[in-house]
Phi, psi and omega in degrees: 000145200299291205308337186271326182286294150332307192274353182267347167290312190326296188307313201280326181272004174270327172250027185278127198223025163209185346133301192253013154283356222250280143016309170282298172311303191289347166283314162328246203325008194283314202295351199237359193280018157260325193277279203312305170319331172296312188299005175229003191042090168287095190262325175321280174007288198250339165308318189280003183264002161283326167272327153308301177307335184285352202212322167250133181256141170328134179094342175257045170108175199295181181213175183213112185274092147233107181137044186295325171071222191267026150079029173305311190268027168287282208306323185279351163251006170296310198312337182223067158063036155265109217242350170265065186230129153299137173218153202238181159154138208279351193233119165328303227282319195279324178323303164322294189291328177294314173324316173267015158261021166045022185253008209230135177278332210192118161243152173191152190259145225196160213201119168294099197101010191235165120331109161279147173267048162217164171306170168310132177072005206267303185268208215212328197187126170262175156187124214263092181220145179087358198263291179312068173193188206272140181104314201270251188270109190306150164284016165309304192316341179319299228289294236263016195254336170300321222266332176252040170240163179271180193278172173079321180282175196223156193254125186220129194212145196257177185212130180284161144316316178274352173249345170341278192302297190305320175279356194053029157003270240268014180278319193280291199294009156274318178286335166274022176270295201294306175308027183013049133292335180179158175227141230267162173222332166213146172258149170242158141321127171317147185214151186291130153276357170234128167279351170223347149256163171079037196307000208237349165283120194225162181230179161235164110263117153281139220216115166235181173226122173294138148323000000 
């Protein structure tokens, strides 16, 4: 069964406990991780293309899908005119499959708690969903993902519930605070990232504006 299967990829990238299992797992799952996420009603993806749209307006410089895996939210904000978007991601495999939906100008692979591979300032926006949960990216990776968006622009990321606290978010989001690197601009209410399985899995999003 698609659900079962799902959740046993879920499992399998959730207990990934370096870099390069994380890394393994999403090549197991890349040929089938669109069906099976759909089959749990996976909403990030196509959701953050709502907040995105509500704080950037089109047309005023590149974005950045980091962590896009195979590039579910490219096509829905190409359809309402972002035609300049970058995508990072640690798995050849998920790359491959975002690369054949024709929404991504610059694609690369990149590790979310590294050195990123753009200038100071280079995007208009990042935006995140599904990377900020367990097992993947610490929140250490903000600062360098802050460092390559520009002023004025803005950082929009969904956070799981179970790693919020554990992982110290709100330690990181104090420290690009204080340093006025960035200021917070929306919260949403925890909310189900699957609409039809997990019912016990929540997210956040979060909207800061850079400094």
């Amino acid at each position: 069964m698609i659900v079962d299967k799902a959740n046993a990829a879920l499992d399998s990238v959730y207990s990934a406990d370096t870099p390069e299992a994380l890394a393994k797992a999403y090549a197991a799952w890349a040929a089938t991780y669109d069906s099976e996420t759909a089959s749990l009603g996976y909403l990030l993806p196509f959701l953050i293309a709502a907040w995105v749209a509500r704080h950037v307006p089109a047309g005023e410089g590149p974005l950045l899908d980091a962590g896009c895996g195979t590039g579910l939210s490219g096509p829905s904000l190409k359809a309402l005119g972002y035609h300049d978007i970058a995508g990072l991601d640690l798995s050849d495999d998920m790359l491959k499959i975002a690369g054949s939906r024709q929404a991504y100008s610059d694609l690369k692979n990149a590790m979310l708690g590294g050195p990123l591979p753009w200038p100071d300032g280079h995007f208009r926006a990042f935006f995140s969903t599904g990377v900020f949960t367990i097992g993947h990216a610490p929140a250490s990776g903000l600062h360098e993902l802050v460092r390559i968006t520009r002023k004025g622009g803005h950082a929009i990321f969904t956070v799981r519930d179970q790693v919020f606290a554990s992982g110290g978010f709100q330690a990181v989001f104090d420290e690009l605070a204080q340093a006025k690197k960035w200021r917070p601009v929306e919260e949403s209410p925890w909310f189900r990232c699957y609409a039809i399985g997990d019912p016990e899995a929540l997210v956040k999003t979060f909207v800061f504006e850079v400094l």
